[in-house]
Backbone as CSV, one residue per row, in Angstrom:
resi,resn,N_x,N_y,N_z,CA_x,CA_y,CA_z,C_x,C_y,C_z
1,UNK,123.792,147.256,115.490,123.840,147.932,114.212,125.203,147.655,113.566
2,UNK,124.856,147.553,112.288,126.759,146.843,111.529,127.221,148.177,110.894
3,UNK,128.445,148.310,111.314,129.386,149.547,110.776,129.289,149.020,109.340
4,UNK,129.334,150.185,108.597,129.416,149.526,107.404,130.995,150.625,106.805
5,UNK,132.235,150.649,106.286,133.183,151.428,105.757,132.611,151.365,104.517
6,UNK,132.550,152.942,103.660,132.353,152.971,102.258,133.692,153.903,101.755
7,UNK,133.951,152.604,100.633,135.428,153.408,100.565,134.824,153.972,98.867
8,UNK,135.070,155.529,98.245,134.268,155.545,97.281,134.861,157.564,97.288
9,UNK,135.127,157.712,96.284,135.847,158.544,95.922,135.041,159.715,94.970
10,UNK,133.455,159.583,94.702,132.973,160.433,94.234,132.108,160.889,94.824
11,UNK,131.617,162.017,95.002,130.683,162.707,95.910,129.419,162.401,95.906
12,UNK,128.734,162.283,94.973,127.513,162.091,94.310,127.670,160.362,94.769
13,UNK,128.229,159.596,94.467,127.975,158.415,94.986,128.453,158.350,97.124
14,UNK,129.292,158.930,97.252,128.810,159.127,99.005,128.109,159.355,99.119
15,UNK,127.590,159.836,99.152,125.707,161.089,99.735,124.860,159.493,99.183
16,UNK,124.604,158.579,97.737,124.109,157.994,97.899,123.885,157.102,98.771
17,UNK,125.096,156.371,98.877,125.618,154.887,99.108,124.887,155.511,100.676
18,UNK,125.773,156.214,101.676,125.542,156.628,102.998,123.900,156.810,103.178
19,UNK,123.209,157.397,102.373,121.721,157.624,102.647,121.246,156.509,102.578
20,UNK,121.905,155.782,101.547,120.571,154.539,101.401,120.685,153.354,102.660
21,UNK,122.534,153.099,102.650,122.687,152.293,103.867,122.112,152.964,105.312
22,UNK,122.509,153.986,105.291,122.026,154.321,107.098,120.375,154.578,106.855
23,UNK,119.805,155.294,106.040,118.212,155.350,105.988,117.292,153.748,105.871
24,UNK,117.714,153.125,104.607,116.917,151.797,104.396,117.606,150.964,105.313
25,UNK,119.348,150.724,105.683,119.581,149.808,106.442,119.473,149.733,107.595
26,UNK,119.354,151.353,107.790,119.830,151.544,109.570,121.459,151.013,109.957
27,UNK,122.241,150.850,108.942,123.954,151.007,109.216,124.119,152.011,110.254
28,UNK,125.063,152.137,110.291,126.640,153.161,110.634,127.616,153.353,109.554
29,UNK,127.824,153.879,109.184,128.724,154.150,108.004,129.558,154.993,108.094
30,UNK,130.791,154.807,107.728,131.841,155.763,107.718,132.765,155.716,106.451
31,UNK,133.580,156.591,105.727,133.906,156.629,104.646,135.234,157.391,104.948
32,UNK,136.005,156.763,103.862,137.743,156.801,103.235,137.747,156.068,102.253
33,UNK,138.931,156.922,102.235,138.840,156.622,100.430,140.844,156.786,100.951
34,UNK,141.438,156.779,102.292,142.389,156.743,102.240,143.088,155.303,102.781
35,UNK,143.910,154.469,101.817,144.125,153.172,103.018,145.094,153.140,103.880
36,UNK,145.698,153.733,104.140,146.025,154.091,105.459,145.093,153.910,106.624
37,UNK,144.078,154.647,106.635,142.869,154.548,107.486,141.980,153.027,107.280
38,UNK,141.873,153.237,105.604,140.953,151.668,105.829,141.438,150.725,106.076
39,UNK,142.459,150.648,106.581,143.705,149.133,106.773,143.420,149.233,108.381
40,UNK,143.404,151.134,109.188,143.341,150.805,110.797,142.026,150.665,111.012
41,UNK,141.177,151.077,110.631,139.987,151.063,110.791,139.210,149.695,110.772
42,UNK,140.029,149.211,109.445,139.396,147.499,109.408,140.272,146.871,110.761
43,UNK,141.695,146.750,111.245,142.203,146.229,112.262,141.795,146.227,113.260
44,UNK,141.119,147.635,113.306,140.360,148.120,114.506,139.240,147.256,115.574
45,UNK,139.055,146.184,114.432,137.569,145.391,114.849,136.573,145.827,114.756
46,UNK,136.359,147.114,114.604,134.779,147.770,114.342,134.121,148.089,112.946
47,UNK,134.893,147.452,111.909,134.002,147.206,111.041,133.720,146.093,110.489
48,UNK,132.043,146.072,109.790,131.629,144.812,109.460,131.238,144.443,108.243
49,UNK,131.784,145.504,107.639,131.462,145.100,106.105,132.139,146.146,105.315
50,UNK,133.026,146.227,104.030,133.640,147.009,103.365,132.773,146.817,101.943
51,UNK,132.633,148.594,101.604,131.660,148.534,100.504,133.300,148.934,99.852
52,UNK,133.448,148.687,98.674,134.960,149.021,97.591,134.425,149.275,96.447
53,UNK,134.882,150.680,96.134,134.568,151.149,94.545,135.935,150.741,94.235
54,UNK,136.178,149.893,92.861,137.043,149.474,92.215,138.017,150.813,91.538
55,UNK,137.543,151.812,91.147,137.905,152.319,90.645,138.173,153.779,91.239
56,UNK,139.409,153.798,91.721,139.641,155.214,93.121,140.769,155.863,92.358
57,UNK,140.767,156.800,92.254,141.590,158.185,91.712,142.856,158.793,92.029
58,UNK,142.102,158.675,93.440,143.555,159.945,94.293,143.694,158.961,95.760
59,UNK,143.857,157.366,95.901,144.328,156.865,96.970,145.572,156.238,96.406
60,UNK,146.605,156.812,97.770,147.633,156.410,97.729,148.062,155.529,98.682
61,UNK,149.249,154.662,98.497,149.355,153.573,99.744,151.000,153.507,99.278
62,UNK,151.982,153.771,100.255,153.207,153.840,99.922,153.563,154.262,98.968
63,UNK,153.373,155.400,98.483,153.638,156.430,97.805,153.314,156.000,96.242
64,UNK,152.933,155.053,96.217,151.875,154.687,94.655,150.451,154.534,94.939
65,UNK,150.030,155.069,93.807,148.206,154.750,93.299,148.072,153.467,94.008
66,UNK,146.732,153.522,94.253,145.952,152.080,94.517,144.300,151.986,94.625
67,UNK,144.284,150.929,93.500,142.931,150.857,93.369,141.514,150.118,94.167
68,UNK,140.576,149.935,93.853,139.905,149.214,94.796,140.241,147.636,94.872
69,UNK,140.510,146.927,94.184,141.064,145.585,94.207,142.050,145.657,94.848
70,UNK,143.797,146.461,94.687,144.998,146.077,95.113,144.487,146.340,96.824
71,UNK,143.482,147.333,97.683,143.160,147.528,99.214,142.426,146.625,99.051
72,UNK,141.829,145.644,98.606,140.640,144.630,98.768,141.720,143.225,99.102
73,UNK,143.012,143.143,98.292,144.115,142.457,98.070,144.498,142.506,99.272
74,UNK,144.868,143.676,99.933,145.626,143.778,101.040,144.971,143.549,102.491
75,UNK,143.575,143.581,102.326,142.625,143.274,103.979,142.599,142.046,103.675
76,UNK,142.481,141.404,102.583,142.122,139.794,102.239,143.799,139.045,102.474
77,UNK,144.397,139.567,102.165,146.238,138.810,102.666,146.327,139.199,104.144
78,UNK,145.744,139.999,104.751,146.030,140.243,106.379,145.283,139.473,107.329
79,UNK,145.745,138.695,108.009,145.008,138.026,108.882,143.893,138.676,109.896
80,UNK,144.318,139.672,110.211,143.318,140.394,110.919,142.206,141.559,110.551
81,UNK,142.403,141.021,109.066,140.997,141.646,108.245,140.427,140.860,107.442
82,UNK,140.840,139.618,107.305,140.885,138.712,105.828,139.262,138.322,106.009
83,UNK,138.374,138.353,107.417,137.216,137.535,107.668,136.331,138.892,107.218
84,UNK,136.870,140.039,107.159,135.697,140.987,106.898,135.032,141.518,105.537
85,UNK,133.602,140.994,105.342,133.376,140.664,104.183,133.861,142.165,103.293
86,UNK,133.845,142.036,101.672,133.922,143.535,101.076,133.119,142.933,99.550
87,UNK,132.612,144.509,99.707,131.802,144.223,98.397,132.192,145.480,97.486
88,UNK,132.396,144.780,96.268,133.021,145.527,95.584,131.991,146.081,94.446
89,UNK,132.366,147.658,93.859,131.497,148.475,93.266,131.946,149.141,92.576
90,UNK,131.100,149.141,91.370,131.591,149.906,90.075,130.876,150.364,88.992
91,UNK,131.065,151.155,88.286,130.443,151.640,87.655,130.671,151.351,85.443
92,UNK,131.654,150.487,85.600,131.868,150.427,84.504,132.246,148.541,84.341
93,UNK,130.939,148.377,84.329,130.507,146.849,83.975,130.872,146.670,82.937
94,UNK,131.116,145.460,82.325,131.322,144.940,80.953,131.438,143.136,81.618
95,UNK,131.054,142.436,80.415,130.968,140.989,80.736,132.326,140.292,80.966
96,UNK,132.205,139.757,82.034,133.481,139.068,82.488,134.230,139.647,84.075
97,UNK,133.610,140.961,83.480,134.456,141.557,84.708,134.074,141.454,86.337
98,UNK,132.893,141.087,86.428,132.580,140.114,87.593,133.432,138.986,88.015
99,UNK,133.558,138.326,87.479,134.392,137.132,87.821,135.845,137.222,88.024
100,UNK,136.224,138.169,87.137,137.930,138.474,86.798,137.680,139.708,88.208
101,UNK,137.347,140.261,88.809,137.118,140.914,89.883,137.533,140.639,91.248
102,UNK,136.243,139.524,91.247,136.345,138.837,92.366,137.355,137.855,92.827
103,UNK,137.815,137.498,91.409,139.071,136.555,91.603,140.273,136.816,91.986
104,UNK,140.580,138.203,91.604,141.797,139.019,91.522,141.352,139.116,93.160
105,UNK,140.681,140.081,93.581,140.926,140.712,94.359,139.945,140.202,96.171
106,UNK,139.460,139.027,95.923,139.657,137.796,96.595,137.950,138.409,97.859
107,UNK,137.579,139.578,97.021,136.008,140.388,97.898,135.031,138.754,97.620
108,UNK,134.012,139.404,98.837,133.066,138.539,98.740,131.947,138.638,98.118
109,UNK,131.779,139.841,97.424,130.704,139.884,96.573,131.073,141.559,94.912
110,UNK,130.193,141.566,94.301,130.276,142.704,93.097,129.058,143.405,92.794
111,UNK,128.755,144.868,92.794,127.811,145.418,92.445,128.375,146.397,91.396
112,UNK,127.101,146.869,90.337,127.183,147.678,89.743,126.407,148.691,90.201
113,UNK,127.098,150.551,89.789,126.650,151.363,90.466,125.781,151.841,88.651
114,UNK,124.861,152.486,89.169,124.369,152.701,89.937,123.040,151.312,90.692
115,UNK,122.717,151.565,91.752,122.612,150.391,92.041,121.220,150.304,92.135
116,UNK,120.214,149.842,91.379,118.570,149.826,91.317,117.463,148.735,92.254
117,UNK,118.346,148.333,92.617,117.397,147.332,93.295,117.959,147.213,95.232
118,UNK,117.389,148.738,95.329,117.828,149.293,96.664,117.470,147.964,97.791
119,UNK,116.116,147.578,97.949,116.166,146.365,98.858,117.070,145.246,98.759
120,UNK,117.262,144.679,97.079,118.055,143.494,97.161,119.224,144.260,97.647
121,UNK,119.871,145.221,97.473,121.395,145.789,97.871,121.229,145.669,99.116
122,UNK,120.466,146.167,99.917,120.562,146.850,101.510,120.115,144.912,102.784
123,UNK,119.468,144.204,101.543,119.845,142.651,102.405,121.086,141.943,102.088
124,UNK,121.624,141.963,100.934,123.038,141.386,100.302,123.790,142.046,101.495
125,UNK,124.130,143.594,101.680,124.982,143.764,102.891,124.269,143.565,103.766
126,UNK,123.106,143.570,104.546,122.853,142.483,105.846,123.441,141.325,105.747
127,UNK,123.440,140.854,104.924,123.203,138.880,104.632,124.885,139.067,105.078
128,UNK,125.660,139.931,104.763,127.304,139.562,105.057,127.623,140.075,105.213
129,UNK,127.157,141.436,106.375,127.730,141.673,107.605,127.394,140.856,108.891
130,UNK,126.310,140.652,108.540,125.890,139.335,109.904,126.876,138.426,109.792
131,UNK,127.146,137.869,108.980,128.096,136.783,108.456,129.137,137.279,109.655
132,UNK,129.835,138.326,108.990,131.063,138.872,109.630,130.970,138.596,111.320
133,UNK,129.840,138.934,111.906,129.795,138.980,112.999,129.236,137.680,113.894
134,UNK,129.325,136.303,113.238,129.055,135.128,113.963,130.325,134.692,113.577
């Protein structure tokens, strides 16, 4: 079963994200929204896929804000997280911002929340957490 970390800072989207991955995926899931934790947790080796809401509120990382890209920045510059895929999530789409996303912040994939096409979502994270783990 693939751990899945959901890092995601609104309530109403935990309760989703967690039901749909552990019910339709059969995940493991665990959630922070602090990186402190998601930096040991990813080092840890036991996770296999990082879900990232772009847009986080109240995480701090050396005593400044940090958003879902600058912690997506920082597992992707660390050697001993850089292979673990992250998919990044948001709720305030506009054109372009896919690309300018992924580029910045170096994830392996982009969803918009809310997210409607529960099967294609729940194989996209199969398809690359397996990844992670060969």
């Amino acid at each position: 079963m693939a751990h899945i970390l959901l890092v995601e800072d609104d309530k109403l989207n935990i309760i989703i994200f967690t039901k749909l991955l552990e019910r339709r995926g059969k995940f493991q899931v665990t959630h922070s929204e602090d990186p402190e934790i998601i930096l040991e947790l990813c080092r840890s080796q036991e996770i296999d896929l990082v879900l990232m809401d772009i847009s986080l509120n109240k995480s701090k990382y050396q005593g400044k804000f940090i958003d879902g890209v600058e912690i997506t920045k920082l597992l992707k510059n660390d050697p001993a997280t850089k292979s673990i895929p992250v998919i990044l999530t948001t709720a305030h789409a506009m054109s372009g911002d896919k690309e300018e996303f992924l580029t910045d912040s170096g994830a392996d994939a982009y969803v918009t929340k809310p997210v409607t096409d529960h099967e294609g979502f729940i194989e996209q994270v199969r398809r690359l957490a397996i990844i992670s783990k060969s």
